[in-house]
N, C-alpha and C positions, 0 to 999 in steps of 0.2 A: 481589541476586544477581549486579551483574555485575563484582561484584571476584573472586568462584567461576569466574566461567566463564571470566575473562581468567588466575585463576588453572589450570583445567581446559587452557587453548587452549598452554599453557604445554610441555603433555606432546609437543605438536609440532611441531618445531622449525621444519618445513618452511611453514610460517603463521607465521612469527614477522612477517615482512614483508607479509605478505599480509593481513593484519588492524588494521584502523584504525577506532577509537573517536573518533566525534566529539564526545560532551558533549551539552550544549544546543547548538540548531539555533535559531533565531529562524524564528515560519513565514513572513514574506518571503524567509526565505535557500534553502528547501526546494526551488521548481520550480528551481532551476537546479542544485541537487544533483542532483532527478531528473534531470534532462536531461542531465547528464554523465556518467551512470552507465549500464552495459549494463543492467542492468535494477533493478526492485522485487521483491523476492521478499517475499511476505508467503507463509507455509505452516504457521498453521494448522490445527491436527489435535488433533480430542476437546477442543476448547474449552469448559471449565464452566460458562461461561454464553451463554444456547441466543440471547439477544437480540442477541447481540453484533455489531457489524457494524463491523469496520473501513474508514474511511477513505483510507487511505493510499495502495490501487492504485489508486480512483477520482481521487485526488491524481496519482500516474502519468501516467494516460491523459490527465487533464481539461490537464496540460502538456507531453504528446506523449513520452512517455516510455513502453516496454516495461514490464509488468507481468507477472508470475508469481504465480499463488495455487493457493490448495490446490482441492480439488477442492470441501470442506467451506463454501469462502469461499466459491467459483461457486455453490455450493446457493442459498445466500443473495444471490448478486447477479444471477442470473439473473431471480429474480421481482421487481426492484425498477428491475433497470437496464434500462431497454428499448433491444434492440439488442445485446446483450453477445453473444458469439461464441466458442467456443474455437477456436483456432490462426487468430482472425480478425481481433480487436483485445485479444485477453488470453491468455495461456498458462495453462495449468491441468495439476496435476500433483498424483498421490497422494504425498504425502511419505513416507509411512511405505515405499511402493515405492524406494528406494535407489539403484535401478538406473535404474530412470524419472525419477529427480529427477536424479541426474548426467549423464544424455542430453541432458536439459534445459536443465541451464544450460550444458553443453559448446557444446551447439547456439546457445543465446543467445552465450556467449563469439566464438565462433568464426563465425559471422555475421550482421552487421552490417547487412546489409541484411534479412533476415528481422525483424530486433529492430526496425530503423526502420520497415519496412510494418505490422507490428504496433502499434507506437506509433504509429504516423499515422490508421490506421485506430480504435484507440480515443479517441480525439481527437476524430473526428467523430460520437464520438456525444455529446459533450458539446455545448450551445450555446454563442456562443460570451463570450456574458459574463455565462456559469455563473458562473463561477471567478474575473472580474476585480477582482473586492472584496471575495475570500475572505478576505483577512487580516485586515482592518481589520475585515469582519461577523463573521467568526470572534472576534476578540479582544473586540470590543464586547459578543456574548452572552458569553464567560465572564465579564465584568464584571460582567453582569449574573444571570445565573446564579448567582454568589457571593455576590453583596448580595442576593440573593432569599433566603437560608436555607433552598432545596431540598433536598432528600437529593441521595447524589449516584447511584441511580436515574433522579429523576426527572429532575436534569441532562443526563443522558446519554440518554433518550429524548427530550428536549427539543433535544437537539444532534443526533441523528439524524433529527427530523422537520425540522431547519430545514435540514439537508445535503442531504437528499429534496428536498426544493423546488426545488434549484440542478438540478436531472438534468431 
């Protein structure tokens, strides 16, 4: 879908400049994308499968980076992440509200020091070498995962219990 939606992005001219496709990422190259960037927006909403749990703002926080998720997300990481906080160390927003989501990230745009207290504080709830051989333990289970001949269910609950561990 994302030759539709680059072709979709197209109707506005005014994002012509404003929107940049990066590819593949390599995940060594990821925390210091986050870190350069005003925030992670992951948003989330009526997602079809109820076990789903994305990584990627925990990835955020775990390298001091602002996070944005849906409210649907927080449902889900509040009972797992202990310590997790709205407007404390994560921002949380109803996406389908329009109004609240462009508050939002105007507010994240616009300042810099809210977005750093935010990331800094969710940072500390990570330990602090949660994270520091995420890539290489990361890469090593999909290696392994693949050569196991799992489904790819049980992959994915298998990579969600070993993420769990890192918190």
């Amino acid at each position: 879908g994302l030759d539709e939606f680059k072709e979709y992005l197209k109707k506005f001219p005014g994002l012509k400049d404003k929107c940049h496709f990066l590819g593949f990422v390599p995940p060594w190259e990821i925390p210091s994308i986050l870190k350069r960037s005003a925030c992670l927006a992951q948003l989330e909403r009526d997602f079809p499968i109820s076990h789903h749990f994305p990584i990627q703002p925990m990835e955020a926080m775990a390298v001091g980076a602002c996070a944005i998720i849906s409210e649907e997300i927080y449902g889900k990481y509040k009972n797992f992440l202990e310590g997790i906080e709205k407007e404390k160390n994560i921002l949380v927003v109803n996406p389908k509200n329009i109004k609240e989501l462009k508050n939002s990230l105007e507010k994240v745009i616009k300042n810099k020091d809210l977005t750093e207290d935010i990331a800094r504080e969710g940072q500390k709830i990570f330990k602090p070498e949660a994270f520091s051989n995420s890539v290489s333990t990361t890469l090593e289970l999909y290696q392994s995962l693949i050569k196991s001949g799992k489904s790819l269910k049980a992959c994915l609950e298998e990579l969600r219990e070993t993420i769990l561990r890192y918190l």
